[in-house]
N, C-alpha and C positions, 0 to 999 in steps of 0.2 A: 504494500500500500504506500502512496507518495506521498509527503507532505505538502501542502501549501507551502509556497515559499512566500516570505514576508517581505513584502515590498518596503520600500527605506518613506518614512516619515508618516507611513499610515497606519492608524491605531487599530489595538485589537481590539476585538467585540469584547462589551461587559459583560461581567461575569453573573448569571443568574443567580437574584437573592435567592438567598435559601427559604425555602417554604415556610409558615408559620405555624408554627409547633399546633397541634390537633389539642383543644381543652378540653380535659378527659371530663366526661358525664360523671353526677354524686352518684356514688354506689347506694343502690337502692338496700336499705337493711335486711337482714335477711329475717325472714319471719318466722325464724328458729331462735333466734335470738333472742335473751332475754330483755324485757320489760325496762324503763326506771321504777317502777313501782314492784317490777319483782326484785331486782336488785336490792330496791332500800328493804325490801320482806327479809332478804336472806342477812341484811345487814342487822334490823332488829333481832332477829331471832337467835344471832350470834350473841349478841348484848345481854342476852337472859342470864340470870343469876346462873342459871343452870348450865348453862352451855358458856358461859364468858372466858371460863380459865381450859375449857377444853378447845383438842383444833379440830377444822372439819372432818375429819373421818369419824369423831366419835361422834361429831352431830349428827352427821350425815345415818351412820348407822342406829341412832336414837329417834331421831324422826322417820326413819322408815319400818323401826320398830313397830309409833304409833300409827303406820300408814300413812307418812305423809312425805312428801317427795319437793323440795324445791328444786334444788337443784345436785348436779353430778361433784364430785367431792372435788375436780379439778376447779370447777367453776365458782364453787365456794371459796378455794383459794385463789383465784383470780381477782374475783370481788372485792375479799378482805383488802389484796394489794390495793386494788382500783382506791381504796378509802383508806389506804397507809395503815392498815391495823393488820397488818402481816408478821411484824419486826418481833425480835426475841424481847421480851418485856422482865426477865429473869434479873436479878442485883448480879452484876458481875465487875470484876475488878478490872479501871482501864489497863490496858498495858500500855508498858514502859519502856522504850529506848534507852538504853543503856550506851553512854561513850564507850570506845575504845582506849583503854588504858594506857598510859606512857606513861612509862617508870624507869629512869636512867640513876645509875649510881656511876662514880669514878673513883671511889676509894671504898675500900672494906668500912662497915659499918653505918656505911652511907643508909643501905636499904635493904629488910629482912622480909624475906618470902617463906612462907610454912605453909603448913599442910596437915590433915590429919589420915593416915591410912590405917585398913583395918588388916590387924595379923589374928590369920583362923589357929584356932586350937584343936586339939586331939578330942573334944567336944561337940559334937555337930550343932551348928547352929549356933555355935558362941564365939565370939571373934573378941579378941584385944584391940587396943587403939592408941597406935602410934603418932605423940605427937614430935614432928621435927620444925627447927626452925634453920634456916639457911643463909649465910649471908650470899647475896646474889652477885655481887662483887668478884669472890673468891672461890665462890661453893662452897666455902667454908661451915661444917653443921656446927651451930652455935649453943643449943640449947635441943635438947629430947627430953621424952619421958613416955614411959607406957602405963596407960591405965586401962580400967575393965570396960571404961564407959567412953563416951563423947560429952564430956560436962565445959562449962563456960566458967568455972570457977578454977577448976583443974588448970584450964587456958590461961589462965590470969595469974596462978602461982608460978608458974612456969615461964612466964614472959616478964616480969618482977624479979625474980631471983636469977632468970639472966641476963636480961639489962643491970642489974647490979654489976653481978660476975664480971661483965665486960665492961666495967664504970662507962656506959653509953649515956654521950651528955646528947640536952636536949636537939632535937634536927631529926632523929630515926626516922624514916617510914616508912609502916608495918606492911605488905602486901601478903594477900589472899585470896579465895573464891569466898564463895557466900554462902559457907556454913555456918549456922546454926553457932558454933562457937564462936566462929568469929565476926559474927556479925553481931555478935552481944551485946548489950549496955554495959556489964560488968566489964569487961577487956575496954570497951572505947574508955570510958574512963579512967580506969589504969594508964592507959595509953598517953590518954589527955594531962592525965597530973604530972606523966613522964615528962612532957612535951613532947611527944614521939606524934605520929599523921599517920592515915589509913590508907591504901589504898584497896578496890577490891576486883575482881573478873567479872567480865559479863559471863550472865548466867548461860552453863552449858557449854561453855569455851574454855577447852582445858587448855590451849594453848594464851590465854595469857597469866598465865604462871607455868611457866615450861620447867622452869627450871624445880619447883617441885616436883613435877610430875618424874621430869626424867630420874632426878633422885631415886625415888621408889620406885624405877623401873631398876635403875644400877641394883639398887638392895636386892629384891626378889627374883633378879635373874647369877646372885650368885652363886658359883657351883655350891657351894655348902649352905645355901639357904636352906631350914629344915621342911617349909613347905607349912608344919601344924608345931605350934608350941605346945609342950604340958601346963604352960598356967606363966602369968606375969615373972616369974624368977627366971627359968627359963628363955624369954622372950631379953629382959633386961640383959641375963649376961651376953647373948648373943650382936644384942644390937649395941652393947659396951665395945666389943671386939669390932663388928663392920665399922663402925665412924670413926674410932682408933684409926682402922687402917685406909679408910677414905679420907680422912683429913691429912692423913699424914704419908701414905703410901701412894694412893689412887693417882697416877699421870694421869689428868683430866684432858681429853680431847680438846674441850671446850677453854683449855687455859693453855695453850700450845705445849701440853703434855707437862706443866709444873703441876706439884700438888697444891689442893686449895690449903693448907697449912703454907706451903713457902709465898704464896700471894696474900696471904690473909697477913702473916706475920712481917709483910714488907722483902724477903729473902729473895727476890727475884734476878737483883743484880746478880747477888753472889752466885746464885747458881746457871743465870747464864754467861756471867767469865768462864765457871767450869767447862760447860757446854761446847762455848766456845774456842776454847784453849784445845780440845780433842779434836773438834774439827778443822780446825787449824793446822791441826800435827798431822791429820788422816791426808788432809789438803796437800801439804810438804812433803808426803810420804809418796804417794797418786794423786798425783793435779789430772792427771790423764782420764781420770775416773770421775774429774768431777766438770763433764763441757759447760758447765753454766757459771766457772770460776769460782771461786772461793766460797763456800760455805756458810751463811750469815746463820747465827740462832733466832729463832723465831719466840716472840714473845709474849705474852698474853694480851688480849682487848685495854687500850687502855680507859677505855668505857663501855658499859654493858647497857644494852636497852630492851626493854622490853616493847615491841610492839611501835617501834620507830617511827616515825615520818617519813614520807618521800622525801623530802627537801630535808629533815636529818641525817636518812641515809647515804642523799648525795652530798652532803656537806662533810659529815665525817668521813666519809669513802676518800674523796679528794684529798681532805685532810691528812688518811693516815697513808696517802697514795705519796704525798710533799715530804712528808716524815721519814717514808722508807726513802727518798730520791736523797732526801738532804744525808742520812744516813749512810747509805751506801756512797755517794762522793766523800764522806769524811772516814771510813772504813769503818763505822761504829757496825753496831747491831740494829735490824732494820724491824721495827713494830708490826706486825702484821694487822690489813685493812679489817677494822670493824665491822664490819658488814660489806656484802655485795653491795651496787645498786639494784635496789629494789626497784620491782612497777607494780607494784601495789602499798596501797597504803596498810594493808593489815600486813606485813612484810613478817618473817619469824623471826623469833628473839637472835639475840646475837652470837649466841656460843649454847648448845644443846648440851645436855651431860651423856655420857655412852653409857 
């Protein structure tokens, strides 16, 4: 087929308006349909003393008890919507938006995170309950105790005699979930008279207190864990020996393999000149072994956060990114970065326990 060719200076034909939309006829009602006069029937008859706190099915099946028929139980419920009396009308508690927690310490002492876990017994159905508190800084466990119960008064001796223990001046604060204990009156006031500040988890989020939880993962997954105590004596000497040798043993993954004793106690230098004094010599002995040059000791967070920022995580990242550059031009030992950068704002804590 050929086209018209378009001669020079002559217009093309207008374009034909578009038709005028067809105005649809009022749909006739159907004469199935119910009434206003039956509607407002099935609306009074909902209102009855008798039928108010029930919903339509029970009506529905009451009136046709008596032989009587308004309408189908869907249409009952249609209706009710029609005149907003659908809605649950029951006393319910609004819910709550809960922030996401930020909690940063830079020094041991700074900020204590506990927990309370239950240790089962050789009893069925009877469990112990372990309280630990932590310093979140070092992983350092500060203060335990086990008892038979989950009490709030327990909580409070126990966090009194070791805020003493560790003469902790006023500034602490106290992180948790939202147990029962610690959501006390009795603990906030101790706390309060301390000068010590609370913080707590959103509910259902065990990851903003990680660093408890992993805790009580380390304990229970150690080969000699017995699984079932015979009773509180039992349970105490046990957990005397584990915190012994996690404060003081444990190379914490999460503290580039010091223990929370040599972080807790300030010992960090001393023990990475050792560190680095062998790898130095391993360096001198086989450089050939090591292509990435010389060996730096890697050395724990020098701030921990829980549940960071974006714009925190990119700020310390960079930060401890300058730290290792300046480092390494001066041959020192280079701090290992705080955190990845994160792309989310709920980001994971900064150092997990194994």
């Amino acid at each position: 087929m050929c086209r018209a060719r378009r001669e020079p200076g002559l217009a093309l034909p207008a374009k034909t308006p578009p038709a005028t939309p067809a105005v649809s006829a009022e749909r006739p009602r159907r004469t199935r349909g119910l009434s206003d006069d039956e509607r407002q029937a099935i609306v009074d008859m909902m209102h009855l003393p008798e039928f108010a706190d029930q919903p339509p099915h029970e009506v529905y099946a009451a009136l046709l008890g008596r032989g009587v028929h308004l309408a189908s139980i869907r249409t009952m419920y249609r209706v009710l919507a029609e005149a907003g009396e659908s809605k649950d009308r029951r006393n319910q508690r609004t819910p709550h938006t809960h922030a996401m927690p930020t909690v940063t310490a830079t020094a041991p002492n700074q900020v204590w995170t506990w927990d309370i876990t239950k240790l089962a017994t050789t009893s069925k159905g009877v469990f112990l309950m372990a309280y630990v508190i932590i310093d979140l800084f070092s992983r350092f466990v500060v203060g335990w105790m086990v008892a038979t119960k989950e009490c709030k008064h327990l909580a409070s001796l126990l966090f009194a005699e070791t805020i003493a223990r560790h003469g902790i001046e006023p500034g602490l604060q106290v992180h948790s979930d939202r147990g029962a204990a610690m959501k006390s009156d009795t603990l906030a006031q101790l706390l309060d008279s301390l000068g010590a500040s609370r913080s707590f988890s959103r509910p259902r989020v065990s990851n903003d207190n990680p660093q408890a939880e992993a805790q009580f993962k380390t304990m229970k997954y150690q080969p000699d864990y017995p699984g079932c105590f015979t009773g509180p004596a039992m349970a105490r000497t046990w957990l005397g020996d584990y915190f012994a040798w996690h404060n003081s043993e444990h190379h914490h993954c999460g503290l580039a393999l010091f223990t929370p004793a040599e972080v807790f106690h300030g010992r960090v230098v001393e023990v990475a000149a050792i560190r680095q004094a062998a790898l130095d010599k391993a360096y001198a002995a086989n450089p050939l072994r090591f292509p990435n040059g010389s060996p730096r000791v890697s050395l724990p967070p020098s701030v921990v956060v829980i549940n960071p920022l974006v714009t925190e995580v990119v700020e310390l990242s960079a930060a401890a990114a300058d730290a290792a550059t300046d480092a390494n031009a001066a041959g020192g030992v280079a701090r290992q970065p705080l955190v990845p950068i994160a792309h989310s704002s709920q980001a994971a804590a900064t150092a997990v326990a194994t």
